[in-house]
MOPAC internal coordinates of N, CA, C and O (Angstrom, degrees):
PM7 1SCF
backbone

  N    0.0000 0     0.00 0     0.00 0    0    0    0
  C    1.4603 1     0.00 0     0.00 0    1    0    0
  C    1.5244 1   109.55 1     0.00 0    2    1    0
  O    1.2310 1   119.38 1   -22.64 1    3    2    1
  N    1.0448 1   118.78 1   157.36 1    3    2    1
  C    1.4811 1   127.59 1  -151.92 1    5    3    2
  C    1.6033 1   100.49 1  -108.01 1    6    5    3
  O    1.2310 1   105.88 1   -48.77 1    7    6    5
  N    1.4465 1   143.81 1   131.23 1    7    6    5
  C    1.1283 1   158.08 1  -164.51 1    9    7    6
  C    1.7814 1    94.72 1   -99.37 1   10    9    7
  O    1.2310 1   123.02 1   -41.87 1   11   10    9
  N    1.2449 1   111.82 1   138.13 1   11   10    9
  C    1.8811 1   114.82 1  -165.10 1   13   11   10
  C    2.0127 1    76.25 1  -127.92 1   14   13   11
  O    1.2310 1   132.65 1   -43.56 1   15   14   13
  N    1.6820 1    93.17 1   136.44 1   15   14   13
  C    1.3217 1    87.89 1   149.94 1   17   15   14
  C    1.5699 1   139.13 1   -75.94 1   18   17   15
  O    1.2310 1   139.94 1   145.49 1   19   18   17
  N    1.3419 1    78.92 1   -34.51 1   19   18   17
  C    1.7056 1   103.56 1   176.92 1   21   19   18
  C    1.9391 1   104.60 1  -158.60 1   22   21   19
  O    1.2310 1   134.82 1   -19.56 1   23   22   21
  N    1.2492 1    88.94 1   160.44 1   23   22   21
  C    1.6676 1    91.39 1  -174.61 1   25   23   22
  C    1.8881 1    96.45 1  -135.94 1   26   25   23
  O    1.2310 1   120.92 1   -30.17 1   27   26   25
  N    1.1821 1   115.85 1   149.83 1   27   26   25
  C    1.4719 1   126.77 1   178.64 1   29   27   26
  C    1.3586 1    99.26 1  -131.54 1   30   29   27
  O    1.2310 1   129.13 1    -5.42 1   31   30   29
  N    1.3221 1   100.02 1   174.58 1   31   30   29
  C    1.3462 1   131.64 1   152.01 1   33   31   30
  C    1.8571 1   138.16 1  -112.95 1   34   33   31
  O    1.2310 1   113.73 1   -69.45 1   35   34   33
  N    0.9249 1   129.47 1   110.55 1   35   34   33
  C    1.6991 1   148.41 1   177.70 1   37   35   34
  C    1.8207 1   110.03 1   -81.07 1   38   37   35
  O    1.2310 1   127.22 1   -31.09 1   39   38   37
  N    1.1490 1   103.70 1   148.91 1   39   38   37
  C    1.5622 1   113.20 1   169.52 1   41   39   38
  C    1.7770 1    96.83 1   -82.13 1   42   41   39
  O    1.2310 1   120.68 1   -48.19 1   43   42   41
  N    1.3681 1   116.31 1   131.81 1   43   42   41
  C    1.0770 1   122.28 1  -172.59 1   45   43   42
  C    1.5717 1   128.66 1   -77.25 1   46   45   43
  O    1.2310 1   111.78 1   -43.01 1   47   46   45
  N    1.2877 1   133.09 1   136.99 1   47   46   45
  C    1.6354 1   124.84 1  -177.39 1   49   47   46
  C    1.2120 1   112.34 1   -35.00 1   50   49   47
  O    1.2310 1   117.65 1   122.80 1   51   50   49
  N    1.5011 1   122.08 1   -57.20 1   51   50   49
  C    1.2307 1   120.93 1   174.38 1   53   51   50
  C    1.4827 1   128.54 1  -137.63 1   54   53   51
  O    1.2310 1   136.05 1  -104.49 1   55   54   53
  N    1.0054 1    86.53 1    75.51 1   55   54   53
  C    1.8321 1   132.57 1   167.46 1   57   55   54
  C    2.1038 1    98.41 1    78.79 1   58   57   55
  O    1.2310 1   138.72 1     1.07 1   59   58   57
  N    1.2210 1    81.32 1  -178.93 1   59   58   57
  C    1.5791 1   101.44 1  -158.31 1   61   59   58
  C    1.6750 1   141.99 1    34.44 1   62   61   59
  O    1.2310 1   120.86 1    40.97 1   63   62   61
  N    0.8150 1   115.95 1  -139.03 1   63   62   61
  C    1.7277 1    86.03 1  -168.31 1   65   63   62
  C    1.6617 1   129.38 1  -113.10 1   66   65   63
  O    1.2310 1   116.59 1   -64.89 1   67   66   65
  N    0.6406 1   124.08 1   115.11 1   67   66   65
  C    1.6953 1   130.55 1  -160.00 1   69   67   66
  C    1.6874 1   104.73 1   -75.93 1   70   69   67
  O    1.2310 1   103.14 1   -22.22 1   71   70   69
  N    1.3105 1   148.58 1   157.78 1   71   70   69
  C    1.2646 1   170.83 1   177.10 1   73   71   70
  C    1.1758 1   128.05 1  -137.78 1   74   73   71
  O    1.2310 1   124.35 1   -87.14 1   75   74   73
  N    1.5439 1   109.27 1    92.86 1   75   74   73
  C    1.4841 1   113.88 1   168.56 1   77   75   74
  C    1.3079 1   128.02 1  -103.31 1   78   77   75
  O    1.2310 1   123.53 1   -28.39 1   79   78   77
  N    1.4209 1   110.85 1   151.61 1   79   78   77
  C    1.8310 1   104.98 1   169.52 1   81   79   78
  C    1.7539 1   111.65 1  -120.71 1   82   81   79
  O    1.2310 1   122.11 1    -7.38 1   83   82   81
  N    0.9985 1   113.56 1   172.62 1   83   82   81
  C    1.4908 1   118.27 1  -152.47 1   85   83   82
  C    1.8013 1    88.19 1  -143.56 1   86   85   83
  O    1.2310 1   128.70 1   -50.98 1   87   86   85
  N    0.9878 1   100.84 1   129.02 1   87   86   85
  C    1.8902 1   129.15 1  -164.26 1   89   87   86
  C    1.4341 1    90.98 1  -142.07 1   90   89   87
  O    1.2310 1   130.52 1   -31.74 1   91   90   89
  N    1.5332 1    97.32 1   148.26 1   91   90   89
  C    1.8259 1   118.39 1   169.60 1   93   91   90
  C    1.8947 1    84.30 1  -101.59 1   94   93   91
  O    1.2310 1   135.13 1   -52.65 1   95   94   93
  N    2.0114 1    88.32 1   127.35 1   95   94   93
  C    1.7499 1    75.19 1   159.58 1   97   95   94
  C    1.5648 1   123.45 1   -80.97 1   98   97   95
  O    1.2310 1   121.65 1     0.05 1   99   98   97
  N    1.3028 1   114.45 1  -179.95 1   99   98   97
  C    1.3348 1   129.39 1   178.70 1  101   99   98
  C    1.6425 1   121.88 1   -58.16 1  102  101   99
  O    1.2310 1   132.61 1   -26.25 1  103  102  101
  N    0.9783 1    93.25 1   153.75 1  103  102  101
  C    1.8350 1    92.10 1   170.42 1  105  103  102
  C    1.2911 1   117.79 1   -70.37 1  106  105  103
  O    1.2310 1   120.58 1   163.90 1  107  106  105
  N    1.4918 1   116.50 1   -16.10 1  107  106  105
  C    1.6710 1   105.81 1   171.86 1  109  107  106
  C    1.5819 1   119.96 1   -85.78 1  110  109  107
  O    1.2310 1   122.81 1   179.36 1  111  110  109
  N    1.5346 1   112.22 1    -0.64 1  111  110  109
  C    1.3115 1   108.37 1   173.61 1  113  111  110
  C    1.3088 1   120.56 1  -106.03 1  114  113  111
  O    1.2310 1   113.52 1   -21.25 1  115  114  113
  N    1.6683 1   129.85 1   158.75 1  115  114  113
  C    1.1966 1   133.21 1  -149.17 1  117  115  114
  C    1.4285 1    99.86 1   -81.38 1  118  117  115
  O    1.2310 1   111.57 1   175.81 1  119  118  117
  N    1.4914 1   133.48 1    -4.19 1  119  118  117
  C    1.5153 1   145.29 1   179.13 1  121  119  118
  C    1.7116 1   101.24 1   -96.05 1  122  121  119
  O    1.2310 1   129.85 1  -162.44 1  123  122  121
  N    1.1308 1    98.62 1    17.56 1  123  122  121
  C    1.8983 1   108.23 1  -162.40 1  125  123  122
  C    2.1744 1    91.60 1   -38.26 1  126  125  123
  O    1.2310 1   121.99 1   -52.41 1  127  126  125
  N    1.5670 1   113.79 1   127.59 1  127  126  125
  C    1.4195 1    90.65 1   144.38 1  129  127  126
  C    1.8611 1    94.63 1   100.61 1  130  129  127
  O    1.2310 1   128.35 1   143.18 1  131  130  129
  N    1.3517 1   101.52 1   -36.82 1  131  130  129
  C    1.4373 1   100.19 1   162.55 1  133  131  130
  C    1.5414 1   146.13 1   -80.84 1  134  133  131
  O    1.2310 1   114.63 1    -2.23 1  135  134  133
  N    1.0910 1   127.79 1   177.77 1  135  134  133
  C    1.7020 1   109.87 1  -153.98 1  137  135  134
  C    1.7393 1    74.76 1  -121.88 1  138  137  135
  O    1.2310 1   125.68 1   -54.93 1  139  138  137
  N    1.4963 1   106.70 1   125.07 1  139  138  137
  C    1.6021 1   130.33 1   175.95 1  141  139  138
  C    1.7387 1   100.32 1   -95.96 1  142  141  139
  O    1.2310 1   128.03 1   -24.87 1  143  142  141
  N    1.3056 1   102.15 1   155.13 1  143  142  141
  C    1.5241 1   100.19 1   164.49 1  145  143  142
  C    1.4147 1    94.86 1  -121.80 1  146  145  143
  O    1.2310 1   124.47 1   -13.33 1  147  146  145
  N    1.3546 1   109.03 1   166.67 1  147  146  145
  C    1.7942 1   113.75 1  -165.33 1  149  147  146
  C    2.0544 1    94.74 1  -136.77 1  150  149  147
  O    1.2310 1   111.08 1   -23.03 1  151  150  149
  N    1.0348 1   134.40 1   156.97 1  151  150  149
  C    1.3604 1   121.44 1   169.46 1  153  151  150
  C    1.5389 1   101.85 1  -112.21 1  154  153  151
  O    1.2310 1   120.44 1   -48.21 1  155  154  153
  N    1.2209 1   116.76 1   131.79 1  155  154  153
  C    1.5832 1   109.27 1  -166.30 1  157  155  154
  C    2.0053 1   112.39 1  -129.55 1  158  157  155
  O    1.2310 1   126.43 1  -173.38 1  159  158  157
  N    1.3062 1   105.24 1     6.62 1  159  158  157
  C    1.5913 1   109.20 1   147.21 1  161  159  158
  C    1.7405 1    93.39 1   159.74 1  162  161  159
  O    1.2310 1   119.59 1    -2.61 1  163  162  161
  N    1.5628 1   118.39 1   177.39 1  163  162  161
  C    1.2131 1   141.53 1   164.80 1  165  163  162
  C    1.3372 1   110.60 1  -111.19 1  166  165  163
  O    1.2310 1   117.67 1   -31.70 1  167  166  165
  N    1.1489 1   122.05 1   148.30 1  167  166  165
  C    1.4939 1   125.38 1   167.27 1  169  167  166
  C    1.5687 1   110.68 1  -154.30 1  170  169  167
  O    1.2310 1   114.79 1   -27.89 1  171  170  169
  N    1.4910 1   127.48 1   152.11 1  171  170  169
  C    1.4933 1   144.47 1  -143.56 1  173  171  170
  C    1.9349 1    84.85 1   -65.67 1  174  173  171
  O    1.2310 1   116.28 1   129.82 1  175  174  173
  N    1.3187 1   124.67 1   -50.18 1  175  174  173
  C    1.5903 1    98.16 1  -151.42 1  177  175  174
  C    2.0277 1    86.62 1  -159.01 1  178  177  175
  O    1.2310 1   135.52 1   -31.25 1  179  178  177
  N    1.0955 1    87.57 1   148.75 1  179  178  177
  C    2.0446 1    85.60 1  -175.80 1  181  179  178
  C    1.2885 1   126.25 1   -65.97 1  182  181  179
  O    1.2310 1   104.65 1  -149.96 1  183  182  181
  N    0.9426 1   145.96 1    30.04 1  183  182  181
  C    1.5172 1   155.71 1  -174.80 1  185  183  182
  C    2.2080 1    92.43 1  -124.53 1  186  185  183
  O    1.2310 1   129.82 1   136.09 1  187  186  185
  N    1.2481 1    98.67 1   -43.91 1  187  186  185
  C    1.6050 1    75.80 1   168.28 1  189  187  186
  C    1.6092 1   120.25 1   -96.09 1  190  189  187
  O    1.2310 1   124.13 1   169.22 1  191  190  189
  N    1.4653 1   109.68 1   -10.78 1  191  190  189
  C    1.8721 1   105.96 1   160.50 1  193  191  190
  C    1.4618 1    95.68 1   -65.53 1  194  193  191
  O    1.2310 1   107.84 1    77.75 1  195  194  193
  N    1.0445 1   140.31 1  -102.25 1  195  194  193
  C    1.6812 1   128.86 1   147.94 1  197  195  194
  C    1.2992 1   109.14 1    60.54 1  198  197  195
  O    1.2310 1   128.28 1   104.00 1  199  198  197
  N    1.8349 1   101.66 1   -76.00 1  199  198  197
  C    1.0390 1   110.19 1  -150.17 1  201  199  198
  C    1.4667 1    95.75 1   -78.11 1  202  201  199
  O    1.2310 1   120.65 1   126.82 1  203  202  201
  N    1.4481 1   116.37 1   -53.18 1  203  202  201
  C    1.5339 1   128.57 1  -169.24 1  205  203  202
  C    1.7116 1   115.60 1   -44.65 1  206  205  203
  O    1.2310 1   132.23 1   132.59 1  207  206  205
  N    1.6640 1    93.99 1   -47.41 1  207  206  205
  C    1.6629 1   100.68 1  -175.20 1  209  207  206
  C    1.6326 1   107.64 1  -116.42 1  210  209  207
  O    1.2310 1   127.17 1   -92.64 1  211  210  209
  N    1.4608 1   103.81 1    87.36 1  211  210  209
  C    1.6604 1    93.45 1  -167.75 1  213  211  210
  C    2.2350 1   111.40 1   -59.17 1  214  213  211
  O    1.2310 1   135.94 1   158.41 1  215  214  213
  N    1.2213 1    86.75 1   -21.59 1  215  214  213
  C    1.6782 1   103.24 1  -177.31 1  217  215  214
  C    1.5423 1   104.51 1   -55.82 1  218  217  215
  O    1.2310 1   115.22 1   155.17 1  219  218  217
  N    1.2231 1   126.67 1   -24.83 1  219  218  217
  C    1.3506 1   116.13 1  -167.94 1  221  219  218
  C    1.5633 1   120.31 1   -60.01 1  222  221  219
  O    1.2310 1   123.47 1   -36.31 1  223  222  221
  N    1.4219 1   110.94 1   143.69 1  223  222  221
  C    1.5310 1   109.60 1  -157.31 1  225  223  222
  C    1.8312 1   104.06 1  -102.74 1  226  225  223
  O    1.2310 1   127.18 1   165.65 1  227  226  225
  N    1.4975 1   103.79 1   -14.35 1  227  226  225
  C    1.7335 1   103.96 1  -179.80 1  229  227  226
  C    1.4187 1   118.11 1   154.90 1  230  229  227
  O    1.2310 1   111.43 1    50.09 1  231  230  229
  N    0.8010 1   133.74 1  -129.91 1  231  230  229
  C    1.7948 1   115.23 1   169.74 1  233  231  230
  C    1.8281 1    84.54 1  -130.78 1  234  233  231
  O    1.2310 1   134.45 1    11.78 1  235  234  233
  N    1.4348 1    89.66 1  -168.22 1  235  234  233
  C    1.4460 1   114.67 1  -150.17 1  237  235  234
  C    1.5259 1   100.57 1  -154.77 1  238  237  235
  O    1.2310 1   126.69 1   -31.17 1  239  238  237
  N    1.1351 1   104.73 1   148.83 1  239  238  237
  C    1.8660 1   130.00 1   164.82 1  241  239  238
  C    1.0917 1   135.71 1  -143.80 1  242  241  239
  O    1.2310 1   122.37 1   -66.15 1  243  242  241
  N    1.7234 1   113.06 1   113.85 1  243  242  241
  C    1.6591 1    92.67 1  -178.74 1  245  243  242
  C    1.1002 1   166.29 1    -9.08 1  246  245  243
  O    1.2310 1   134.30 1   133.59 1  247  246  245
  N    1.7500 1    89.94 1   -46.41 1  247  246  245
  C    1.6464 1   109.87 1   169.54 1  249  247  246
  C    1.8741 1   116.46 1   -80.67 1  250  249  247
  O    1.2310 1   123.66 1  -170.97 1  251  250  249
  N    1.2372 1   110.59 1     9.03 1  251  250  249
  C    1.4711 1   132.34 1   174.38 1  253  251  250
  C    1.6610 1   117.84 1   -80.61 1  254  253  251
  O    1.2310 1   131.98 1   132.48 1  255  254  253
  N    1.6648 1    94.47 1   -47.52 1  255  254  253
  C    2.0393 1   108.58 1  -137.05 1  257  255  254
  C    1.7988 1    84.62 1   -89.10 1  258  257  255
  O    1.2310 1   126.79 1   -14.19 1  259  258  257
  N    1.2574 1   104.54 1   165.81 1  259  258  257
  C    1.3251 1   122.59 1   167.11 1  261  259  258
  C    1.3328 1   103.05 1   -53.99 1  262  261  259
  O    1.2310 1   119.77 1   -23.61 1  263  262  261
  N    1.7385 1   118.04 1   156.39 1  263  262  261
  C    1.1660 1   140.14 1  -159.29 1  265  263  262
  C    1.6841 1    92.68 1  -132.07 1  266  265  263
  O    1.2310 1   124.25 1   -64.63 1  267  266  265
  N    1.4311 1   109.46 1   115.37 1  267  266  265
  C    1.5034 1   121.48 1   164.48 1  269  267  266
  C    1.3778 1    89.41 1   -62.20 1  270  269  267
  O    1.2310 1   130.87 1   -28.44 1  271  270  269
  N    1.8372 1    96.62 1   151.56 1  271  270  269
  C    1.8890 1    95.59 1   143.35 1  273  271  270
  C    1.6610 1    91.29 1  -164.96 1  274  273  271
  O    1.2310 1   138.48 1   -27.34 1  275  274  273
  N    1.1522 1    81.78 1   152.66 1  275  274  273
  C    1.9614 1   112.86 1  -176.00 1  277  275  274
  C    1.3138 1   101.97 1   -96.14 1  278  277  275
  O    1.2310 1   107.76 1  -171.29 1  279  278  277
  N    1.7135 1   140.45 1     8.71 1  279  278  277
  C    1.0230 1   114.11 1   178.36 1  281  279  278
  C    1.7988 1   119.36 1   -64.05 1  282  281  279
  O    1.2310 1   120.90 1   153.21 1  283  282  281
  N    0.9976 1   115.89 1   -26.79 1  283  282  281
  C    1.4471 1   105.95 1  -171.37 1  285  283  282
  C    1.4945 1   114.59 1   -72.24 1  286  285  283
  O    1.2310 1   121.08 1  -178.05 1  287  286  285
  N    1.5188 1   115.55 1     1.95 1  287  286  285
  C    1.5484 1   120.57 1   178.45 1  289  287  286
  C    1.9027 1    94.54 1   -80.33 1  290  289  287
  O    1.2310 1   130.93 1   -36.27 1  291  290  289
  N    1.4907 1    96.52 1   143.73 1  291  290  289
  C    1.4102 1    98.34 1   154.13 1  293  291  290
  C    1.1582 1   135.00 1   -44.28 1  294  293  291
  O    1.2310 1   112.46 1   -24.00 1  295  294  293
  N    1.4909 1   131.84 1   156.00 1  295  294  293
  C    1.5095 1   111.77 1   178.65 1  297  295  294
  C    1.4446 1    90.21 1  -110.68 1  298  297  295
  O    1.2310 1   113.85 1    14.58 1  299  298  297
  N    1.7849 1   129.25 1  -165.42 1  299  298  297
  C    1.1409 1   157.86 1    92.61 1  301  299  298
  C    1.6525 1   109.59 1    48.64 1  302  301  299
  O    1.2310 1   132.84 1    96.32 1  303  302  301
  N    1.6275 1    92.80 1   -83.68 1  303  302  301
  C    1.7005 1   112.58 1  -175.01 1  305  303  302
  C    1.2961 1    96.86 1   -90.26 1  306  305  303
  O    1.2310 1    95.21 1  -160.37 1  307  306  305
  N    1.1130 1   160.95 1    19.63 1  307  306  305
  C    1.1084 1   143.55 1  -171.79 1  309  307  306
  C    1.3975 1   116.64 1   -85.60 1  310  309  307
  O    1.2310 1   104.82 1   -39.65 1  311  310  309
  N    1.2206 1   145.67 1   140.35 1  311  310  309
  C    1.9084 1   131.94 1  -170.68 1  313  311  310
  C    1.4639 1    89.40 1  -103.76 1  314  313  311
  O    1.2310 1   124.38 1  -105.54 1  315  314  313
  N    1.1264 1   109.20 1    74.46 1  315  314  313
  C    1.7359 1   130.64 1   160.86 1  317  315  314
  C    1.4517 1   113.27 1  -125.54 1  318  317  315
  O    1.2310 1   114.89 1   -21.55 1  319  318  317
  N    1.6994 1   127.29 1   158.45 1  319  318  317
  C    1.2491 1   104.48 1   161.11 1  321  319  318
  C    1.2440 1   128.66 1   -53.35 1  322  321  319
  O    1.2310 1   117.87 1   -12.87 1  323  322  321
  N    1.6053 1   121.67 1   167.13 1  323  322  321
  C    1.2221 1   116.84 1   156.76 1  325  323  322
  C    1.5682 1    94.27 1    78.14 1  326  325  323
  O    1.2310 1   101.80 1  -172.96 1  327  326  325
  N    1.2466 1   150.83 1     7.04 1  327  326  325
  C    1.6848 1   161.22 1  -162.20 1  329  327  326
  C    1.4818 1   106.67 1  -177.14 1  330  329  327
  O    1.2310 1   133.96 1   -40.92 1  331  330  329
  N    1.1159 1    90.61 1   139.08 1  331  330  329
  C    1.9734 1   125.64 1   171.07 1  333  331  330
  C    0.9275 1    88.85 1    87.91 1  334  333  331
  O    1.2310 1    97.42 1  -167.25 1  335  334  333
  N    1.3539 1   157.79 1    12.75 1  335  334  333
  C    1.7056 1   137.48 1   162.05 1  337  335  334
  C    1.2232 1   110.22 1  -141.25 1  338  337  335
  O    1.2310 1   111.62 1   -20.98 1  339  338  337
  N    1.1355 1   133.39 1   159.02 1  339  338  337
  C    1.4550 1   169.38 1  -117.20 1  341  339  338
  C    1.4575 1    84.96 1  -101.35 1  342  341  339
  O    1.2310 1   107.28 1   -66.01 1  343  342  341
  N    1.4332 1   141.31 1   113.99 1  343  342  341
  C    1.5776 1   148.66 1   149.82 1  345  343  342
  C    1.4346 1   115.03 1   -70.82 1  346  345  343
  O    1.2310 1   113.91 1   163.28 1  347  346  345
  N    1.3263 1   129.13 1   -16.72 1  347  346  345
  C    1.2294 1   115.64 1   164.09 1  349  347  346
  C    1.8734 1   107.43 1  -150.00 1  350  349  347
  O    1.2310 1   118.92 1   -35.70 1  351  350  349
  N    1.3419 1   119.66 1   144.30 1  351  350  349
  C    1.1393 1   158.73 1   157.29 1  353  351  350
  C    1.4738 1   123.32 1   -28.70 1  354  353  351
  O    1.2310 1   107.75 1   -57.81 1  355  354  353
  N    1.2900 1   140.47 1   122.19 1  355  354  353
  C    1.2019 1   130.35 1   164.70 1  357  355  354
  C    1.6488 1   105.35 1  -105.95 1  358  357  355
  O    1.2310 1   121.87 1   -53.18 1  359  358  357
  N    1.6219 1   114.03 1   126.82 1  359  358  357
  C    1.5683 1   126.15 1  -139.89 1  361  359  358
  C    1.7779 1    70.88 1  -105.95 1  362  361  359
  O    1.2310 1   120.10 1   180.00 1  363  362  361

């Protein structure tokens, strides 16, 4: 089972109320160290998200939550493996 640092609540895509929790991933993934958000159910109105996740700390907004970023992955051009050259072949 997965350890949440914190979990919120969002107004839902299509309608009622959505529940997320927010986890640092693991050291074996390339996001090593970063704070993931996970979506972990919807329910009709907040007194039963509430009910489901008593842990929840308040709602939440995109323009709030931690920001993944992939910059430290190689790109494309990069003179690393796997970058600056052509990955596939014209036969």
């Amino acid at each position: 089972m997965r350890e949440y640092m914190w979990k919120a609540m969002r107004p839902g895509t299509w309608g009622g109320i959505d529940v997320v929790g927010f986890y640092e991933a693991p050291p074996s993934s390339v996001l090593a160290g970063q704070t993931l958000k996970q979506f972990l159910g919807n329910y009709p109105e907040e007194a039963a998200a509430r009910e489901a996740h008593p842990e929840v700390t308040g709602w939440t907004h995109p323009l709030a939550e931690p920001q993944v970023s992939v910059s430290h992955l190689p790109g494309e051009d990069d003179p690393v493996p796997g970058g600056m050259y052509p990955d596939d072949y014209d036969y």
